[in-house]
C-alpha positions in Angstrom: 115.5 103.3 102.8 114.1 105.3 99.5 113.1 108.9 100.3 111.4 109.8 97.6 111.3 113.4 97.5 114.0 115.9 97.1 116.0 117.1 100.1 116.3 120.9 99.5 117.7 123.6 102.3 120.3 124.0 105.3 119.2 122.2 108.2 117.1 119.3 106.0 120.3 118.1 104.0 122.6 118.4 107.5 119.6 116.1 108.8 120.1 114.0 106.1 123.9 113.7 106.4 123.2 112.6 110.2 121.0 109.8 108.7 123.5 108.6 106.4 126.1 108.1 109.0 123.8 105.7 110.7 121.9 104.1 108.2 121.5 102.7 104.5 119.9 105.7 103.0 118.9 106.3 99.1 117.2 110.0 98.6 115.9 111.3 95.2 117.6 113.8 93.1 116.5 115.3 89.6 118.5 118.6 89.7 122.1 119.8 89.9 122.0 122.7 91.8 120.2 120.0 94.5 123.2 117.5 93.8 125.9 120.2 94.1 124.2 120.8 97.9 124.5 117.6 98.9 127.6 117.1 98.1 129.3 119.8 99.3 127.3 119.1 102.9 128.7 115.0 102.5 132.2 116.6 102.4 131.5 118.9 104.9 130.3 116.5 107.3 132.8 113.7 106.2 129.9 111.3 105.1 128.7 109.9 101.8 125.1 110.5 100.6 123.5 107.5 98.0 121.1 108.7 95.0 119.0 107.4 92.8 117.8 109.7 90.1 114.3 110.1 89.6 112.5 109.4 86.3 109.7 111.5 84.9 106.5 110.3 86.0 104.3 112.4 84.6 102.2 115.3 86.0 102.2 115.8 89.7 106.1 114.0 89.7 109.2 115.0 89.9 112.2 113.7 87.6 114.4 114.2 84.6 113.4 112.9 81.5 113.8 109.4 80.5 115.9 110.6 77.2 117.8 112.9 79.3 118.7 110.3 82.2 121.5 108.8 80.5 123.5 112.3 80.3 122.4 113.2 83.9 124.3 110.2 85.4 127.1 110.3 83.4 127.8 114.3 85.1 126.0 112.9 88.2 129.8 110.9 88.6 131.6 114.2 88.8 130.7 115.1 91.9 132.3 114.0 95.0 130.3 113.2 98.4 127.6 111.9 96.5 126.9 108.3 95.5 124.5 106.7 92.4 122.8 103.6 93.6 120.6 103.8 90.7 116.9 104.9 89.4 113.5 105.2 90.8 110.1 106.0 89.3 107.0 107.3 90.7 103.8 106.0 88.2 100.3 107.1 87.0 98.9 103.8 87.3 96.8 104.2 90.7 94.3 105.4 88.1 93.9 103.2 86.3 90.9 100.8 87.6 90.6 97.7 84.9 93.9 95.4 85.9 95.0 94.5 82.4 94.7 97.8 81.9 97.3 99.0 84.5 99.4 95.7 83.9 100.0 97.1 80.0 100.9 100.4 81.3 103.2 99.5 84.3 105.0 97.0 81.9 104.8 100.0 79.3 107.1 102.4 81.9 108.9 99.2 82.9 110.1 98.5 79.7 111.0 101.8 79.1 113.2 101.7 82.4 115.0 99.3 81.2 116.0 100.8 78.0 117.3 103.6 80.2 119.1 101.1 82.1 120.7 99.8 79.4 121.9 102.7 77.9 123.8 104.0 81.2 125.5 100.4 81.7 126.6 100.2 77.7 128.4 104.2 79.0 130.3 102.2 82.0 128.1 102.9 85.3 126.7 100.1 86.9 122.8 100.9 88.3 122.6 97.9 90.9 119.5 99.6 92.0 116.0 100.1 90.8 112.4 100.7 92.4 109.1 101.2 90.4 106.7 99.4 91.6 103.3 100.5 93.8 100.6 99.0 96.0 98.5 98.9 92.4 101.3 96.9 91.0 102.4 94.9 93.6 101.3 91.8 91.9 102.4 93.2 88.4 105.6 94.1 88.7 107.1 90.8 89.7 106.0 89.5 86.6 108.3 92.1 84.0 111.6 90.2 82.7 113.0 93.3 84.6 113.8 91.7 87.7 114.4 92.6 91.1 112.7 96.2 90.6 111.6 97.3 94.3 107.9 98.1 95.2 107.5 100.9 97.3 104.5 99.9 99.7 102.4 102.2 101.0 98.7 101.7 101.3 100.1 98.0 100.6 100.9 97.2 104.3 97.5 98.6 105.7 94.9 98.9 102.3 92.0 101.2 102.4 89.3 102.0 101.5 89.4 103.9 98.1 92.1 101.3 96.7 90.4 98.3 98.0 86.9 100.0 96.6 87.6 100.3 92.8 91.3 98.8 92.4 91.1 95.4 90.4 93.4 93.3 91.8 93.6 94.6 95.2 90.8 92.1 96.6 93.7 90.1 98.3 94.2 92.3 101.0 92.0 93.7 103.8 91.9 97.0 105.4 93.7 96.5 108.8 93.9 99.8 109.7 90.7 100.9 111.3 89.7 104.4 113.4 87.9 103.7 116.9 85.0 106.0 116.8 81.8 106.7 119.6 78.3 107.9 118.6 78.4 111.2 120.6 74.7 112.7 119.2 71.7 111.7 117.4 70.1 114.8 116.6 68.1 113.5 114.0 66.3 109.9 113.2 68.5 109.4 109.8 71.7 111.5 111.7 73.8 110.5 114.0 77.2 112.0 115.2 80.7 110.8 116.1 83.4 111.9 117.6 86.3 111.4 115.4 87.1 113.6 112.1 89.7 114.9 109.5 92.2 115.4 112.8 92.0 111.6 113.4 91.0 109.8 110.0 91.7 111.1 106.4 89.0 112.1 104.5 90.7 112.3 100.8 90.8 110.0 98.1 94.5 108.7 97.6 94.0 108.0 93.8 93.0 112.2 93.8 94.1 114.0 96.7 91.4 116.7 95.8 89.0 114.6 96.1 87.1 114.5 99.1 85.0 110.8 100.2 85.3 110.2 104.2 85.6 106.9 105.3 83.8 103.9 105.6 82.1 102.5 108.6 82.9 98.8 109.4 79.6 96.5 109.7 77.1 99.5 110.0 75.1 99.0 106.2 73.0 101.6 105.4 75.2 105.1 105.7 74.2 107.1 102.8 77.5 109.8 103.3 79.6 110.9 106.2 80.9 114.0 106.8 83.8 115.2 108.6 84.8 118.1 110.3 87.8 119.1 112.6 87.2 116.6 115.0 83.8 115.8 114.6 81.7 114.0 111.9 78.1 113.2 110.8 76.7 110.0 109.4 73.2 109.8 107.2 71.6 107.2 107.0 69.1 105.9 104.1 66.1 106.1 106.4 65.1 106.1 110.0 67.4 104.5 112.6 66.8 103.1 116.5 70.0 100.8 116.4 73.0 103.4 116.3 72.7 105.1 120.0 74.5 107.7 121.8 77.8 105.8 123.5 77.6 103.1 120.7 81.3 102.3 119.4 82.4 101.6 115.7 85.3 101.2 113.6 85.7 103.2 110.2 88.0 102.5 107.7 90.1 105.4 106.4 89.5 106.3 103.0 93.2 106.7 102.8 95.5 104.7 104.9 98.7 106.5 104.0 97.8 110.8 105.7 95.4 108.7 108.4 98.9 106.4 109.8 100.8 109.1 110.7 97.4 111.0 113.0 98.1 108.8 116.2 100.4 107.6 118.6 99.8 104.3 118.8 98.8 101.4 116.7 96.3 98.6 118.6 97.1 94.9 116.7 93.9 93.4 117.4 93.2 89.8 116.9 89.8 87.8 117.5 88.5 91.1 119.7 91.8 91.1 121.7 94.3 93.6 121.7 97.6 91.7 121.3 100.2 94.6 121.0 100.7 98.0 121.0 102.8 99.6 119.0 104.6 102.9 119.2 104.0 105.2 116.2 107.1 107.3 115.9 106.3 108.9 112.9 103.6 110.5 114.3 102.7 114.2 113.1 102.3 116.0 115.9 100.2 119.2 115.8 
């Protein structure tokens, strides 16, 4: 397992060092004061920790430099407690909409990865491992003569909305993951109002996290915007509607799959309108 963030402070990296004694972890490091912490809390709690340094993926990323990576493994050995595994890169290419367009950049940062590769293994440390591929690449990066680079899938295993709106090259997949949701009010003709909101279902784009779209409701044409509150939110429709009443159910699609996952405590696996399983979310944020 990647964790791709860095694990900063006391109790987090002790955590961490509990996980590492039971499992195949990999966590992200970019910084030596970070590195220095981890490994004096791997000696301290007679475990090993695995890293895999984090390359620069441009604004809104952590990472060292990819002319600087070369020289951060090499100290990267001197510490004890500590482990390389290898290098990991968080892209831009979620943005970019046309697919030959995002296949030319991910091959771009592939490329470069492997130059970086190269030049640690010509200094005498082996990188067996390498991740750098996404959701909008999962069907790109395969392809690069750079093999056996990892995708890290996250809207991938449910889709959504906003990806599977405007993303070329994510038509494959539908959007499993779906919010249960009951018609609670029709104050108005073209209104109507439901009873689930940002508490349950994720109202952000995940391509921009400051930008704000709501979801999508699942056979029900003819919503001209939703609007979510707390727990509450209000559909308008493009005219006049008798067909949506009070104690009506739907299903909306998240507009982000990834912050609406962790919301509940159970998944329903539903298959030709029968619930088949249920299954226990235990990464669930609890408020």
């Amino acid at each position: 397992m990647l964790i791709t963030s860095e694990i900063y402070g006391k109790s987090k990296v002790d955590r961490l060092c509990g996980l590492a004694k039971q499992a195949n972890i990999i966590v992200s490091v970019d910084d030596f004061k970070n590195v220095r912490q981890l490994s004096q809390a791997a000696l301290d709690k007679h475990t090993l920790i695995k890293v895999a340094g984090e390359l620069y993926g441009g604004r809104s990323s952590c990472g060292v430099q990819f002319s600087q990576m070369k020289d951060f493994v090499k100290n990267l050995r001197d510490y004890r407690g500590v482990q390389f595994e290898g290098l990991w890169h968080h892209g831009q290419e979620s943005n970019i909409v046309k697919f030959s367009d995002r296949k030319a950049a991910h091959f771009k940062t592939l490329d470069e990865m492997a130059r970086v590769k190269d030049e640690i293994e010509d200094a005498g440390t082996e990188v067996p491992f390498l991740s750098a591929g996404y959701t909008c690449t999962w069907n790109i990066t395969p392809e690069h003569n750079l093999k056996d680079v990892l995708v890290q899938a996250g809207s991938y295993v449910f889709s959504d909305w906003c990806s599977h709106h405007h993303l070329e090259g994510i038509e494959a997949f539908d959007c499993a993951l779906t919010v249960l949701t009951r018609c609670i009010s029709r104050p108005k003709t073209d209104e109507a109002m439901f009873d689930f909101g940002m508490n349950t279902c994720s109202d952000e784009c995940g391509e921009n996290y400051h930008q704000v779209l709501g979801p999508f409701f699942k056979d029900l044409d003819g919503v001209e915007r939703v609007t979510e509150r707390e727990e509450l939110s209000l559909a308008v429709f493009d005219g006049p509607r008798a067909d949506v009443k009070v104690g009506d159910t739907f299903e909306v699609i998240p507009a982000h799959s990834d912050t609406t996952a962790k919301l509940h405590p159970s998944y329903y696996g539903i298959r030709d309108d029968i619930v088949k399983v249920v299954w226990p979310n235990y990464g669930q944020c609890l408020f």
